[in-house]
Every structure is written in structure tokens, then in C-alpha cells.
N, C-alpha and C positions, 0 to 999 in steps of 0.2 A: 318274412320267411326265415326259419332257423336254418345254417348252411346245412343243414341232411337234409332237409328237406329240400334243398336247390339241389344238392346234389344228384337225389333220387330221381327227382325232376327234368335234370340234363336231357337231352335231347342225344343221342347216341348211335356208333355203328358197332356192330359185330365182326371182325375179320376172322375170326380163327373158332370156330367150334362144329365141333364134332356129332355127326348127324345120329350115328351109332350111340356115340357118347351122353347123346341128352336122353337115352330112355329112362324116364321116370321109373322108380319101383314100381309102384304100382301096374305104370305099363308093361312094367319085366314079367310082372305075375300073371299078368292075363296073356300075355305070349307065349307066357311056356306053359301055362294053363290048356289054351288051347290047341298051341300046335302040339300038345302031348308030349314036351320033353324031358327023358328021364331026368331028376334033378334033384339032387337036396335041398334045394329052395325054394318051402314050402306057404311060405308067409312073409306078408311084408316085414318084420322081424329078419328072419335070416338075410334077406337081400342086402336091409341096410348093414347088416355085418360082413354080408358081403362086399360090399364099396367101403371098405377100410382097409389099409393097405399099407406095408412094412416098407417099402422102397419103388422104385420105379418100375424094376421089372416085376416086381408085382401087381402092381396099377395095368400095365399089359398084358397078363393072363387072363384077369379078370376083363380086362378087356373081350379079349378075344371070345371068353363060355358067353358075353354075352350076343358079342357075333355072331357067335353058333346059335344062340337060340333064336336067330331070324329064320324061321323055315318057310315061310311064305312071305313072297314080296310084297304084298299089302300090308302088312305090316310098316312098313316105311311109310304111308301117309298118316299114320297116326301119330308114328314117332317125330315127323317132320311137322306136322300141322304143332305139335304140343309146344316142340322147342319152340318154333317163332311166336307162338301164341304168349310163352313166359315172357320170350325176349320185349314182346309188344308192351307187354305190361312193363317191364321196366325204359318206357318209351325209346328202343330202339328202332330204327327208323328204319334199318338196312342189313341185310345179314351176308356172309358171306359162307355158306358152311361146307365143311368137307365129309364127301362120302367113298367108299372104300369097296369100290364093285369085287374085286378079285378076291376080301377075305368070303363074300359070296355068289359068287363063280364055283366056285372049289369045291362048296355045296350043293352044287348043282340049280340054282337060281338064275332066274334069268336078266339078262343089263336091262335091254330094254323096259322088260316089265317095272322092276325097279325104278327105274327112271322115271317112270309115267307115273310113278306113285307117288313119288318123292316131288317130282311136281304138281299132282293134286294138292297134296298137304302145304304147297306155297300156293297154289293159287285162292288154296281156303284161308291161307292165313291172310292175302292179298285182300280177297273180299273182307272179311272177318273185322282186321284189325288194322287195316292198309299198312301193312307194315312187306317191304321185298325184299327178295331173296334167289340169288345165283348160287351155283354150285362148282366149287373144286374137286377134283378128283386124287385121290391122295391113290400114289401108283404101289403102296407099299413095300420099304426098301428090303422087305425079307424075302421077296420074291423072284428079285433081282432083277436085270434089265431087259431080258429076253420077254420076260412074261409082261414086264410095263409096257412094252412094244408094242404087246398082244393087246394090250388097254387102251393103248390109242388108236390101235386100231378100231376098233368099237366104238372110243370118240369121233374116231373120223367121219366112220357111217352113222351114229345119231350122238349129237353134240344138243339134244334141247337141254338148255339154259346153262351150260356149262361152261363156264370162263376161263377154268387154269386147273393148272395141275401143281402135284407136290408129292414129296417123298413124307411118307412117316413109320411107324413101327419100331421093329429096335437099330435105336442109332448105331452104339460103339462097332457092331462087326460087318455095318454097312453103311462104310461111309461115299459122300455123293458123286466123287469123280467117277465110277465105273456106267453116272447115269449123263453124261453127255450128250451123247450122240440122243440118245432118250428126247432129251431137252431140246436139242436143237431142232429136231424132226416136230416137236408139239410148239418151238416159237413160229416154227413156217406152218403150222396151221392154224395160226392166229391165236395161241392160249397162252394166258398170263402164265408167268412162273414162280412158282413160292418151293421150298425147303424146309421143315423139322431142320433144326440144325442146331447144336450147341447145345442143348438141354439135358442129356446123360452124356454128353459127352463133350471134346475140347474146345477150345477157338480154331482148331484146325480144319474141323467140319462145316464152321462157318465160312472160313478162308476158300477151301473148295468150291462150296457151294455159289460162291459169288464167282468164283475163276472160273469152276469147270463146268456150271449149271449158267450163268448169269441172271442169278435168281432177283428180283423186284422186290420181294419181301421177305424177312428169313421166317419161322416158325419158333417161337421161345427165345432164340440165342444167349440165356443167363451167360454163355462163357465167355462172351464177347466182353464181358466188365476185366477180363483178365488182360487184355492185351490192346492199349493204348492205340496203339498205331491201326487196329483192327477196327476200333470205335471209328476212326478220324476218316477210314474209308467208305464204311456204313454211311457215315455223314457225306461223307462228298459226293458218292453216289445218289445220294438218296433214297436208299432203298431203306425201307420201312423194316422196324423189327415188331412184331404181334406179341407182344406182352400178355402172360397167362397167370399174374400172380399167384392166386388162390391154389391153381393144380399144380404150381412149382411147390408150394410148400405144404402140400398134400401126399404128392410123389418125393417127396423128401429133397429135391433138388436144390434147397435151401431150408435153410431149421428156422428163420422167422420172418415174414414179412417186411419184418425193417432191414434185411439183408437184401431183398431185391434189390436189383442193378437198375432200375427203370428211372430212379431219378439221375442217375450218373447217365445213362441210354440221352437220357432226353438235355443235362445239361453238356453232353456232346454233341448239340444239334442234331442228333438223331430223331426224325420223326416215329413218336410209338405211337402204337392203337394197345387198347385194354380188351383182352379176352375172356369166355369163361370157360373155353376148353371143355371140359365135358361136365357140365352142371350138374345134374343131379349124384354123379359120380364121385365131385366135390364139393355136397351142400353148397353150392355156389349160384347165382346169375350176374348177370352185368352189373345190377343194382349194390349187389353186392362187394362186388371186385370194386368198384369206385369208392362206396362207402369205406371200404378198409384201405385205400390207401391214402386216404383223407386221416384216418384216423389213426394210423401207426406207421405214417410216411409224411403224415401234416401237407398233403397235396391241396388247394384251397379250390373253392368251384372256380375260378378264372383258370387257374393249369387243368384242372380238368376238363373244362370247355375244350383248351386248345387242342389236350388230347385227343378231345370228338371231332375236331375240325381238320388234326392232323389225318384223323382217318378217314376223313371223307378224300383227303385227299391223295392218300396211297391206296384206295380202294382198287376196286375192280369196275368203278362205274365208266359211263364217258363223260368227256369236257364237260359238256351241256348239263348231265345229270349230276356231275359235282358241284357245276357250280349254281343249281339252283337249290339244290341240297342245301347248302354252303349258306344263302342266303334266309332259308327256313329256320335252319341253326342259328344263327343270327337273332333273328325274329322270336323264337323261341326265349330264349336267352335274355334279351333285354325284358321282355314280358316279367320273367322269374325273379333277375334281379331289383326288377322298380316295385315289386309286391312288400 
């Protein structure tokens, strides 16, 4: 087997992408197609000029019209069945993805419904292509800490399949300490904790986030390569950083691939997982993100296995499901390599 070919091969998990994020163009047009919304985005041409983007904060507006053009919560098991359906393809085994109840909330949408939807679309992708999938809820840090309250509250009263929670939106004028008490009221109801942290903004976001959140996983953290002493606690903690190459240098957050910090992340014993953050947004999948940093990072399938192995292990599963996970990947793997 040629190493692309093992690569592609890999046996792999998803921690970090975006359930909003992976609507396909083509899915964007028949959304707004039929929910009727006024738009200059009239062909799949425009869309894809549409998901091209000058900076960060640009990458996030564009985000957001296409938030808004969720006007019915059905919608959500198409978008939800497609992502796992790519990720399958690129034999991802496990996904962990985040959704964003409050950007609609605000439109008048309802959680529950939503939720029901969004887990249809896993249980099809379950039958489909055996491939699972749990859900984060990202409490959005523009909305502030009043209103994330307001989102656990709703977790509280229906939590199906939902694991953990996390901040994201625009970092720099919201940074994590103000969401504390936030965090501490969602670790006493049994939900994982993750953070956005570091990616538009400093190592000081990260530092928070681990002090004033006691976050398990960060979201991006590029800026953690800044501050030595910052890696060494990431390491000793153990807490996992969700590595997003492709939409770091997409969202301009680095100018080329061979500047990501992920090999410096991981020769700090930091355990990373590889993301595709929001796929179609960044010509990107899984298959993808590994391939390129084999090939303009010289990552070989052995580091990259580990990668998949270190993620099964900062995931969201339990004991039992990591470690027979754990042993699949294994299996997997030596099959690949003896071919």
C-alpha cells in the first residue's frame, strides 16, 4: 500500500466540527430555496464565493447568514446525517460535533425540535454507515453568560445525547473567565468541558480557560505555541488540544500549513486530535486534514495513527468504549500496514 493510501485508510475520530458548519453548498441552496430566504445566493457558483473569506472575522459572518438561513428545524437532520455520512467515508469511526441552539433560539426555533432532528440524522448515519455521534453544545461567548444559563437550562430538561459543552463565536471581546460559574453549574450536571480558546486571540484565553473554566479539552489553541510554560501545563494536565489545521489557514490564523504548532503541540506531550471544523466551509474532511499534514508537515502514518489513538482517548466516550475502540484501531491498522 502507498503511505496515502494507509493514510486515507486510518481508522479515525472527529472531536471538533461544526454541525452548522458542514452544510454542503448544495444543501445551502435547497435551504434557502425552500424556506424562501431573501438572498443573493442564487447558484451553487455564488455560495462557493461565498465560503471564501479575507480573515477571521470574516469566516464568522459568513457563518452566521448561514445560521439564519435555518428556518425550519428539519433542516438539521439532513445537515447532520450528510456530515457523518462524509466523515464515514473517510472511515471516521466516532464524531463529536457541536451545535449552537441559541444562534437559533433567537430566530424563533425550537431546542427540542432541533435536537430530535439532529439526532435522527445520527441515528441514520448509525444505521447507514455505523459510524456514532454525540453532541456539544457550544453556549456562544457573544451572548454572554446570562443567556448560556438560559442554555443549560434546556440542557437540563432534555440533554439526549449531549455530552459537554463549550464557548465559541468571537473570542477577542469575550474572553472565558466571565463564564465560570457557567462551567461549574454544567460540571455538576455531569457535562464534559471544552473552550474555543487561543485561535483569534492570545495564550491568555487559553490560561483562563483552563483556570477559570477547568476546561478537559481546548478548541484550536494555535497560541499556545507562544508560551512555553503554557504547553508544559496543557501536558501535565492532560488536557487535549483539538487541532483544526485546514480552517486555521483558511481563517488566516496562520499563512501556511507548515507554520502550525501541532508538531511542537504534540512534541510537548500534548495529546492532539485532528479536526475539520467546518468542511465544506474549508474544501476540507478528515481525509483531507491528515493527508496534508503528511505532506507539508512530513507527519508519517505511525504519528498519525497515534493521533487517532490519542483521540480516542481525550474523547467523550466511556472507559469501556475507549478501550474497545482502542483495540478496533489496533486491528485496523496492522491489517493496513501488512498489505
Amino acid at each position: 500500500m502507498y503511505t496515502e493510501e494507509i493514510i486515507l485508510n486510518l481508522p479515525k475520530i472527529e472531536q471538533h466540527v461544526h454541525i452548522v458548519g458542514s452544510t454542503r453548498p448544495e444543501t445551502l441552496l435547497e435551504i434557502l430555496q425552500e424556506g424562501d430566504v431573501q438572498t443573493d445566493l442564487q447558484t451553487l457558483q455564488d455560495i462557493y464565493k461565498f465560503y471564501q473569506y479575507t480573515d477571521f472575522d470574516h469566516f464568522l459572518s459568513v457563518y452566521r447568514k448561514v445560521s439564519d438561513s435555518i428556518t425550519e428545524e428539519k433542516f438539521y437532520q439532513t445537515i447532520t446525517y450528510q456530515m457523518l455520512q462524509r466523515n464515514a467515508e473517510c472511515n471516521v469511526k466516532h464524531v463529536e460535533a457541536i451545535w449552537s441552539p441559541k444562534d437559533h433560539l433567537r430566530n424563533g426555533l425550537d431546542y427540542d425540535k432541533m435536537l430530535d432532528y439532529i439526532n435522527r440524522g445520527i441515528r441514520q448515519a448509525k444505521q447507514k454507515h455505523d459510524i456514532t455521534c454525540t453532541i456539544r453544545i457550544d453556549l456562544v461567548r457573544n451572548y454572554g453568560p446570562e443567556t448560556a444559563n438560559q442554555t443549560l437550562d434546556l440542557i437540563q430538561r432534555n440533554h439526549q445525547n449531549v455530552k459537554a459543552i463549550d464557548i465559541g463565536g468571537s473570542e477577542k471581546p469575550n474572553p472565558p473567565e466571565p463564564y465560570k460559574q457557567v462551567y461549574r453549574r454544567a460540571k455538576e450536571l455531569g457535562l464534559h468541558l471544552c473552550a474555543h480558546a487561543g485561535e483569534a486571540a492570545g495564550s491568555e484565553y487559553i490560561w483562563e480557560a483552563i483556570n477559570a473554566l477547568d476546561v478537559e479539552r481546548i478548541g484550536h489553541g494555535t497560541s499556545a505555541v507562544d508560551d512555553p510554560r503554557l504547553l508544559k501545563v496543557i501536558a501535565e494536565r492532560g488536557i487535549g488540544i483539538e487541532a483544526c489545521p485546514v480552517s486555521n489557514l483558511r481563517t488566516g490564523v496562520i499563512k501556511s500549513l507548515r507554520e502550525h504548532p501541532i508538531r511542537s503541540f504534540i512534541n510537548h506531550g500534548i495529546k492532539v486530535s485532528v479536526n475539520s471544523d467546518d468542511p465544506p466551509m474549508f474544501n476540507t474532511d478528515m481525509n483531507n486534514e491528515y493527508v496534508s499534514l503528511h505532506r507539508e508537515l512530513g507527519f508519517t502514518p505511525q504519528e498519525l495513527f497515534n493521533i487517532s489513538l490519542n483521540s480516542i482517548q481525550t474523547s467523550y466516550l466511556s472507559s469501556n468504549e475507549k478501550q474497545n475502540l482502542t483495540q478496533s484501531f489496533h486491528k485496523e491498522y496492522e491489517i493496513l500496514t501488512q498489505k
